[in-house]
N, C-alpha and C positions, 0 to 999 in steps of 0.2 A: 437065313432070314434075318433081315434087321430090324431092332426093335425100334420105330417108330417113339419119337416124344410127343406124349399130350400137353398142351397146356393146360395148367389149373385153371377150374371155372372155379371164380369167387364169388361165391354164397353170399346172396345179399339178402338172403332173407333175415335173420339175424337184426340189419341196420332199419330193413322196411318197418319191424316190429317196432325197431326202440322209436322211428319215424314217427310211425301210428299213434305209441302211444303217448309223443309228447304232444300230437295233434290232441289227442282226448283228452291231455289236461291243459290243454289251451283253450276248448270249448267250453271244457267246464267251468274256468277261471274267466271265463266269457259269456258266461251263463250265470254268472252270480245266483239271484233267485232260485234258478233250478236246484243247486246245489244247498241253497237255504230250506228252501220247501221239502227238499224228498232226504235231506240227507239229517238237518239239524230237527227236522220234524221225527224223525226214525223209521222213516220208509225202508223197506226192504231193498237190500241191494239188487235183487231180480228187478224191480218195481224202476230203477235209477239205471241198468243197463239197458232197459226195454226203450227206455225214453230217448237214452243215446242212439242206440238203434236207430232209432225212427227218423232222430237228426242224422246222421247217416245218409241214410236210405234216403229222405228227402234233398238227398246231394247227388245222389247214386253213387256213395262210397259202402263198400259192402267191407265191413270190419268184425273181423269176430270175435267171440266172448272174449275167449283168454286178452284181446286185445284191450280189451273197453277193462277189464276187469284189471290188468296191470296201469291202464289211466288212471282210474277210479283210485286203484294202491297208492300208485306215484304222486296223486294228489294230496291225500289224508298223508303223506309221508314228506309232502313237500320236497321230493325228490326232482324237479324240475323248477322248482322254484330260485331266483337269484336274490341271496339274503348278502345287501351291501355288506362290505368291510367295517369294522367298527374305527374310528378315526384314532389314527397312529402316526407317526414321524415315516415310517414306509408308504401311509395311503399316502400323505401329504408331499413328498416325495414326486409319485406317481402321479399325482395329479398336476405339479409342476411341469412334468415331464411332457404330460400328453399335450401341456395345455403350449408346450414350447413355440409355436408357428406363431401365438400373438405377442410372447412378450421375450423373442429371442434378439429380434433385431432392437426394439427400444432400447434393449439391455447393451447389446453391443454397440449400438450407438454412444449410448452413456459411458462405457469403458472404455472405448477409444477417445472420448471427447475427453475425459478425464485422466487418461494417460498424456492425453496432448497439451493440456491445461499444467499439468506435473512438468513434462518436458518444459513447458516456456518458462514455467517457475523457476524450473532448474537454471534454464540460460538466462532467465534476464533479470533473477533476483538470488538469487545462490551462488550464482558460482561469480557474480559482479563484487556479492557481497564478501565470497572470501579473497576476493584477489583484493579487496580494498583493505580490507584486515593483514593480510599478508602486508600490503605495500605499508601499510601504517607502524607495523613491529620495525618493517626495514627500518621506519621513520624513527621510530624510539629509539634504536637502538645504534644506529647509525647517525643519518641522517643529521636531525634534530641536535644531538649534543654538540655536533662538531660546526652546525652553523650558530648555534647559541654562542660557544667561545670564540668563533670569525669573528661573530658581531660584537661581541664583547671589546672582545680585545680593539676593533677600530674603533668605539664608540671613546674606549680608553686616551687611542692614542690622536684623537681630534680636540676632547674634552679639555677645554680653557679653565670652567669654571666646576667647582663642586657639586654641584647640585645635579648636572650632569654623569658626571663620576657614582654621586648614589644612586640614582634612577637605574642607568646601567647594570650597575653590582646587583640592587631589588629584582632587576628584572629577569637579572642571570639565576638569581636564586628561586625566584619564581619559575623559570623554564626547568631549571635540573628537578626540582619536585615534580612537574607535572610529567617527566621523562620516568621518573623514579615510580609514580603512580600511577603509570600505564595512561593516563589522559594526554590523547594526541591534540585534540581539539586545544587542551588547555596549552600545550608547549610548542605548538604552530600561534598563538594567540601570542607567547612572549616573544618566538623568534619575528613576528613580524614587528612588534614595540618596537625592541632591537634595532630593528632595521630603519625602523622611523625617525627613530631619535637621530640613529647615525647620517641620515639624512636631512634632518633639522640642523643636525650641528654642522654637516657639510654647506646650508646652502648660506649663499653670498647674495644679499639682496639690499635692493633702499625701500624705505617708508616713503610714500610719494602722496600729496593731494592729488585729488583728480579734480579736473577741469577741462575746458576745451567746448567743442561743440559736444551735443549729446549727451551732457553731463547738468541734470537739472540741479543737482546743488554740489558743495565741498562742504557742507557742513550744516551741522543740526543742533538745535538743544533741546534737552531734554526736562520735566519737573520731578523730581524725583518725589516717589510716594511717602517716603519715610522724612523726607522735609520741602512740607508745604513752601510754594514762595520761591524755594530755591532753583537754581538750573546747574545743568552738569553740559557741556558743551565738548563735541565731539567733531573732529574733523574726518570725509569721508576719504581713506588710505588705501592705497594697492603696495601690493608687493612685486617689485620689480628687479630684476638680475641684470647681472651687466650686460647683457645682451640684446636687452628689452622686452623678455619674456615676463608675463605673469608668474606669480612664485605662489604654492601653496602651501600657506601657513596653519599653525593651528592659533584658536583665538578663543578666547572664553569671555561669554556677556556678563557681564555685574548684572544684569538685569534680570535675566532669569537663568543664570550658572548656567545656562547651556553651552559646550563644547562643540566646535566644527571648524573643517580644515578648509578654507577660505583662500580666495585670493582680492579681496576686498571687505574692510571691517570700517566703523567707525571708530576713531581714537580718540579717550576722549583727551581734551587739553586744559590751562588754567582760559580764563575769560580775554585775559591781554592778548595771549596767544591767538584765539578765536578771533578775536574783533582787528588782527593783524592781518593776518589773513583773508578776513573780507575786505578790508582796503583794498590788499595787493591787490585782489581780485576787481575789485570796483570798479578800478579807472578805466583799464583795457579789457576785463574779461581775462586776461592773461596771470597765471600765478609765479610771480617769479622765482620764490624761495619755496617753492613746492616739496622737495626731498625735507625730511623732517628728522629723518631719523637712517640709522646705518645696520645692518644685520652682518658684524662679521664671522669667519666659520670659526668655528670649535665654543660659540657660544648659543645658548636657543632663542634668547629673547633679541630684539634690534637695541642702540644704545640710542636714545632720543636727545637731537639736534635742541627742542623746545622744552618749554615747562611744560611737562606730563602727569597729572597726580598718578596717570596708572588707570586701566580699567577699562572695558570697551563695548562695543557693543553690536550684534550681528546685524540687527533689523533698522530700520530708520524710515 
């Protein structure tokens, strides 16, 4: 004979009770009053189940003693009562957690937007800034010294006159310091001098009047403020290459010491000179001894053909 398996029947009586009696302190925590008047007054417990009863009964739920009577317990014990967390770094925590559906995605938005914000920084201002820094040390340390002594040495071997020769020297001493103290800006500021000068001293040009059509004058005079009465008398000049190109010079105003690399200034002359000048001019409109002056190389200044006291001037 074989023995047959029964299944386990699971006892649910057990869970109906603990069911029941959280119902009975639900009604009574839902009953307030009741619970004030028969319980804080000192009614009899009989007096407090009979009344549950009745609510009960007026449901047609039929619950008995032992049932109402572990409500009743679980109430005064607050055994079904839910007593919050006291506030902690783990509630706080937890309640982040739960609350994640509304501030997960703002959040990741923000992290990405600022990882991507990082990234551009990276490319378009870090790593531009160290490749310019790199290229700059090249600059120092290579670079820069060996085009300071290029330029040196041709500035040398053009150089007619002395003044030329110190300029040079100055400027050479000024780029190896600023080589020596790490300032690239400063020793790219001497190697271009350098470079100026050697081109000043290289260029070959004439002082020329202007004239012709389109030319409203060749010359101005001026009163000077420091003497009343007087006039200072300036012919308007270009710089011109054998070629017939415009040349650009450097030229500084006696009038308000400002410097600028020109290719037309007014120069000034003596008074004969001027008033020579407008004759030529006069008869024809035509200036016949217009070149005044000669710019040969390895000097910076031109050497003037006329009476010249010197001095010039940008504006007119």
């Amino acid at each position: 004979m074989s023995d047959t398996a029964v299944p386990a029947v699971r006892d649910t009586s057990k869970l109906d009770d603990v069911l029941l009696a959280m119902d009975v302190v639900d009604t009574l925590r839902h009953r307030e009053q009741l619970v004030l008047t028969e319980m804080d007054a000192g009614a009899r417990e009989a007096a407090l189940l009979a009344r549950l009863k009745e609510i009960y009964a007026a449901q047609g739920i039929d619950v008995p003693d032992r049932i109402l009577k572990e409500g009743v317990q679980a109430l005064e014990e607050k055994r079904f009562l839910y007593v919050p967390p006291k506030p902690s770094l783990g509630v706080s925590l937890a309640k982040i957690y739960i609350t994640r559906s509304r501030w997960m995605a703002p959040v990741t938005f923000g992290v990405v937007s600022l990882a991507a914000l990082f990234g551009a920084w990276q490319v378009g201002v870090v790593q531009p800034e160290k490749a310019r820094a790199a290229a700059a040390q090249v600059e120092l340390s290579e670079t820069l010294p060996a085009e300071l002594t290029r330029l040196h040495g041709e500035v040398l071997a053009l150089a007619l006159e002395e003044g030329a020769t110190l300029k040079a020297d100055a400027l050479l001493a000024d780029g190896h310091r600023a080589v020596s103290a790490g300032d690239v800006n400063a020793a790219r500021g001497a190697r271009d001098s350098l470079a100026e000068l050697q081109g000043d001293l290289a260029a070959i040009y004439e002082v020329r009047v202007v004239y012709g059509p389109g030319e409203a004058r060749s010359g101005v005079f001026r009163i000077p403020d420091d003497v009343p009465g007087a006039r200072n008398f300036y012919l308007i000049v270009e710089a011109v290459d054998p070629a017939g190109r415009l040349v650009t010079v450097p030229v500084s105003s006696e009038e308000d010491r400002r410097s600028a690399r020109v290719t037309r200034w007014g120069q000034r002359v003596s008074e004969d000179v001027f008033n020579r000048v407008a004759a030529d001019k006069g008869d024809d409109q035509i200036i016949q001894e217009a070149v005044i002056g000669q710019k040969r190389s390895g000097y910076l200044a031109p050497q003037y053909t006329v009476d010249t006291p010197g001095g010039a001037i940008l504006e007119w």
